[in-house]
N, C-alpha and C positions, 0 to 999 in steps of 0.2 A: 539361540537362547543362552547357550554356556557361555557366548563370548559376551552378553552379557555384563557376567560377573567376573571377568576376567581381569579389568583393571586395577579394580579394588582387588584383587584376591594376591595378583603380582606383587600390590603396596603393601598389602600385609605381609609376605612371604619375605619382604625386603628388607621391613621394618625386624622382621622378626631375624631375621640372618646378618643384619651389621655388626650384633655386638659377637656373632660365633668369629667372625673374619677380625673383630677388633685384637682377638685373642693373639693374630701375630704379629703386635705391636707392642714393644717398643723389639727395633733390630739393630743389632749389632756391624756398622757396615764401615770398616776399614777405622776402626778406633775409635767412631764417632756412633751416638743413639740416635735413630730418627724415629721418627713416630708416622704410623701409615692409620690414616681415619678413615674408616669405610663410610661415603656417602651416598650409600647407593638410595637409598631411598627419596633424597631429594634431586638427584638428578634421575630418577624415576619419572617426578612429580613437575621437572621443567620438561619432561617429554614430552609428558601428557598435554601441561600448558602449551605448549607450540605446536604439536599434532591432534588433537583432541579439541579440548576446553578450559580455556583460563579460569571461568568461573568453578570448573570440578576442581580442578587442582587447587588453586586457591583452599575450594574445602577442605579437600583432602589433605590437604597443610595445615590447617586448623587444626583438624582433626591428631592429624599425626604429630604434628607440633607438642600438642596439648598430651599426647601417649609420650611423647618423647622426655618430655619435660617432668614427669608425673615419673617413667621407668628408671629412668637412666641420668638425671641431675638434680638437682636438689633445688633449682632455680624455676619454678611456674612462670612460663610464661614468656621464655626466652626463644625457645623455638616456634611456641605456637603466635608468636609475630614474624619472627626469621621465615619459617617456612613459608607460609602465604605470601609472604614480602619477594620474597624470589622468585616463584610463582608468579604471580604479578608481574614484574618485571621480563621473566621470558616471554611470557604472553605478549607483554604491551612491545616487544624489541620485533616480534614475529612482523608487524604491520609495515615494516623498514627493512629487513631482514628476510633473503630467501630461506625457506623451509631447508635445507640439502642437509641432508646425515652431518657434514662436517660441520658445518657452520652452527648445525645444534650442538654438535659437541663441545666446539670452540666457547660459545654461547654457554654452556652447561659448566665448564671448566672455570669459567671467569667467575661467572657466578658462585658457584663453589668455592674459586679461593678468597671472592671478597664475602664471602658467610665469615668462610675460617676467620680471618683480619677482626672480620665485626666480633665476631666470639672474642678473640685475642682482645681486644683494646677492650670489650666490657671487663672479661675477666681479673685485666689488667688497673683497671679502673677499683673493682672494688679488694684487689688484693689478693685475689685467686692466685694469681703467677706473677712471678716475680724475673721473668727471663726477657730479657733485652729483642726488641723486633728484628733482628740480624739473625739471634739464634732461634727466634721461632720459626722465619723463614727457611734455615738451612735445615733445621731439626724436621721439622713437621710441615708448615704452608707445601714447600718445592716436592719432600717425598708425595704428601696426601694426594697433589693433583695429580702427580704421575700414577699414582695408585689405583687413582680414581679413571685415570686417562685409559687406562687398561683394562677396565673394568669394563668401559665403556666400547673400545673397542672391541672386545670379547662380545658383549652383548645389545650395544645403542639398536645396532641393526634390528634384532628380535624385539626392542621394545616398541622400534616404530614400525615395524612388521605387525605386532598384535592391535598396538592402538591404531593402526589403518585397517584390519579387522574389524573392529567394533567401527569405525564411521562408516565403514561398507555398510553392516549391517544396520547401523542407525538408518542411515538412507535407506537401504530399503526398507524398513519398517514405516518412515515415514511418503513412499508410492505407493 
C-alpha cells in the first residue's frame, strides 16, 4: 500500500529539493562562471515515463510544469508544456529503444539538454538573455548535464528500483 504513494511523493521531495541544490550555482571554475541546473525532477518524470507510465508522467508534468511555473518563473505555462512534452517523448522513444539503466540515462541527458536549448532560444527570443549560444553551452548546457549525469548516477538505479516496485505491486493487485 505505501508504495503506492511512493512516486508521487519522490516527485514532490524532487520538486521541492532542486532549488535547495540550485543554491550551488553559479561556481567559480578556473577563471570562468558556470552555472549547474538541478533537473532532477524531470528526469525523475522520464523515469517514470519509460519504466512505469507515459500517461502518469505526462500528468505529473502538467502538474509539476504548471507548480514550477507558478513557483519559480514568472512565465505560466512554459514548463507545464516542456514537461509533459519530454514526457511524451521518453515514452514514445521506449517502443524503439531497450529499457537498460544506461540507455535511459543517455535518453534522459538528451532530453534534458534539448529542454535547456528550448528554454535558451525562448528566453533568448523574448529578451530574457542576452548571451551568445557558445557561451550558454560552455557556461551552463555542458556543466548542467554533467551535473545532472551525476545525479543520475548516484541515484537512476534507485529510481528504477522503486518504480519496478510499484509495477510489481500493481500486478499483483491486478491477479
Amino acid at each position: 500500500m505505501v508504495v503506492r504513494f511512493l512516486i508521487p511523493f519522490i516527485a514532490i521531495l524532487l520538486f521541492l529539493l532542486e532549488p535547495e541544490f540550485a543554491l550551488f550555482s553559479p561556481i567559480e571554475l578556473n577563471g570562468q562562471t558556470v552555472y549547474l541546473v538541478p533537473r532532477f525532477l524531470i528526469l525523475y518524470l522520464i523515469f517514470v515515463s519509460i519504466y512505469y507510465s507515459r500517461k502518469r508522467a505526462v500528468v505529473y508534468g502538467v502538474i509539476f510544469g504548471l507548480l514550477y511555473d507558478v513557483f519559480y518563473i514568472d512565465i505560466i505555462g512554459l514548463y507545464c508544456v516542456l514537461y509533459p512534452l519530454i514526457c511524451l517523448i521518453a515514452g514514445s522513444t521506449v517502443k524503439f529503444i531497450h529499457q537498460h539503466l544506461i540507455i535511459t540515462t543517455l535518453i534522459s541527458l538528451i532530453l534534458v539538454g534539448l529542454m535547456e536549448i528550448v528554454l535558451y532560444y525562448f528566453f533568448y527570443i523574448i529578451n530574457f538573455t542576452s548571451i551568445t549560444f557558445s557561451i550558454f553551452m560552455a557556461s551552463r548546457l555542458i556543466p548542467t548535464i554533467i551535473a545532472n549525469l551525476l545525479f543520475l548516477i548516484m541515484l537512476g538505479w534507485v529510481f528504477k528500483y522503486l518504480i519496478n516496485a510499484r509495477v510489481l505491486q500493481r500486478a499483483n493487485e491486478n491477479t
